[in-house]
N, C-alpha and C positions, 0 to 999 in steps of 0.2 A: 293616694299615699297613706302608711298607718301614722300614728299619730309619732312613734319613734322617730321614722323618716323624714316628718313635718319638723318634731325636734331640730334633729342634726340641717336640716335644709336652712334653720332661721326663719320658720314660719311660726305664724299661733297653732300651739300644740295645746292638747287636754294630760295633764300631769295626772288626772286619775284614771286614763286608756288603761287596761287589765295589764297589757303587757310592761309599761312603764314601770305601774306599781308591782309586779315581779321583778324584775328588774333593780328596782330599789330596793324591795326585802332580801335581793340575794345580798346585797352590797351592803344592806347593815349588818345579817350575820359572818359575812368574811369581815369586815371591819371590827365587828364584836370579839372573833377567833381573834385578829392581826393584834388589838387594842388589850388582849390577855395577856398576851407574851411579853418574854424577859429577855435581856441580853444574853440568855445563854438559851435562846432559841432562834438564833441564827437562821437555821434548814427551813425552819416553819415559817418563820419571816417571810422569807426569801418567795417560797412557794406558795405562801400567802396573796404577796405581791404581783408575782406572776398569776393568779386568778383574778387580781382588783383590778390591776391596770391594765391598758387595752393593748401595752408596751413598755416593759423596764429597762435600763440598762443596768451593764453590771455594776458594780460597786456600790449599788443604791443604798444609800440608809433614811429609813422613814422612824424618827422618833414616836411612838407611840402617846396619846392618843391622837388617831388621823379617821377623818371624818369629810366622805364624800357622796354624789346623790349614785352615780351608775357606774365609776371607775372603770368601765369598758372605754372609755371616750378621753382617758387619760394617757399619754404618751409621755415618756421619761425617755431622758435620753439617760449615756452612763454617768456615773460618781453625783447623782442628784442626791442632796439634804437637804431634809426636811425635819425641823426642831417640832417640839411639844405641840401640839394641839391645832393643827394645821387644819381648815375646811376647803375643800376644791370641790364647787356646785357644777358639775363636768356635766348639763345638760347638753352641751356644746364640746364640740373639741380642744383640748387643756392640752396644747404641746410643750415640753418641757426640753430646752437642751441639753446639752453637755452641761459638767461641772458649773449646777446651780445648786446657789445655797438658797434654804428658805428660811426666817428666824423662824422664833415660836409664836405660832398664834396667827399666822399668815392665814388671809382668807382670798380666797380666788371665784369670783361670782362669774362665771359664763350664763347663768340664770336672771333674766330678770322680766319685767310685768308692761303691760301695756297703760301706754299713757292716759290716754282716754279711759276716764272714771265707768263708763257702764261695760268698755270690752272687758275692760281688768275687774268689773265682778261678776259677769259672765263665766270668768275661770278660766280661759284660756291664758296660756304663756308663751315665753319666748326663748329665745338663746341664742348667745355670740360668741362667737371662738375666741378664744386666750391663747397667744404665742408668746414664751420666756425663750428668747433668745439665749444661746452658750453663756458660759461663763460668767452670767448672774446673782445677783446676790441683792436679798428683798429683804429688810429689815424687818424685825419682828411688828407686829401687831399692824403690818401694811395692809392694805383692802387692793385688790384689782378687781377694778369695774370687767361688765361684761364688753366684748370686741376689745380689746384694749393688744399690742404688742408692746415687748421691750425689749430694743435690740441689745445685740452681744455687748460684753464687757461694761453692761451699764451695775450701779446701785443704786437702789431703789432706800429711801431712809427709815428709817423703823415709826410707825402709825403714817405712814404716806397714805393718801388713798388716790391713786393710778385712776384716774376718768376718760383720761386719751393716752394714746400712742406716745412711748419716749423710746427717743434714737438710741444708737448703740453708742457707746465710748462717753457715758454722761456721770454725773451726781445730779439724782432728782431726787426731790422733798415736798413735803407738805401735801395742805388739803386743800385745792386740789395739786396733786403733784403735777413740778415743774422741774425744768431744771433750771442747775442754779451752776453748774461748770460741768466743762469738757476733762473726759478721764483719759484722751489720746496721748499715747506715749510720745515725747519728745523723739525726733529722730537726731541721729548725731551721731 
């Protein structure tokens, strides 16, 4: 397997494999272009987006500055927002639903290190997929840990940090996030 494939599988990958670090330099210069522009650069936006992400949908708006490791491995569904200053470490697959908001300053780690003190300074790494369920909404300055889901129509509270899985139809908060009520619509 190359060290990518090792990546996207959830195994110890080498983040200085040649290909990776290509990889990465493409994605800071397209982030460098996206993180110039203005709101009256729309088309360039857009076209931008469609290079970074691996999958956009339409209506997307990414407030600029957005800051990610290989944006190929990011998936958007449509009408996603994304406020100020957003990091998504998409060593992993970063799936995004439908009509999710992100505040400013959301960070999304699918990256992260081995526990054991001599593998983790050997230099190998890891990664775990992030799924945002539809209809989402993740307070500003939130952290998602790496493997983490959050099902549809939940909100996530602004500096949460997501460590595990939280279901859909919630109010979760805090460090570590929990939830704390049910957002199911009364029927009647």
């Amino acid at each position: 397997m190359t060290e990518r494939e090792k990546m996207l599988a959830g195994e110890l990958y080498l983040a200085a494999d040649p290909e990776l670090v290509s990889a990465r330099r493409r994605v800071r210069r397209l982030t460098r272009l996206y993180n110039a522009t203005t709101e009256e650069d729309e088309e360039q936006r857009a076209e931008l987006l469609r290079e970074l992400f691996g999958a956009v949908g339409g209506g997307t708006v990414v407030e600029p500055p957005l800051y990610c490791d290989y944006g190929a491995n990011i998936f958007a569904g449509e009408r996603l927002y994304l406020n100020f200053g957003c990091v998504i470490l998409d060593c992993a697959e970063v799936r995004i639903g439908d009509d999710v908001m992100l505040g400013p300053a959301v960070q999304i780690y699918a990256a992260h290190h081995p526990l054991d003190a001599v593998t983790r300074i050997a230099g190998p790494e890891l990664a775990s997929p992030i799924t945002i369920g539809d209809r989402v909404w993740i307070g500003g300055g939130a952290i998602l840990c790496p493997g983490v889901t959050i099902g549809e129509n939940t909100t996530i509270g602004a500096g949460s940090v997501v460590t595990r899985d939280i279901p859909a139809n919630v109010l979760a908060v805090g460090n570590p996030c929990r939830v704390i009520r049910s957002l199911a619509r009364e029927s009647g």
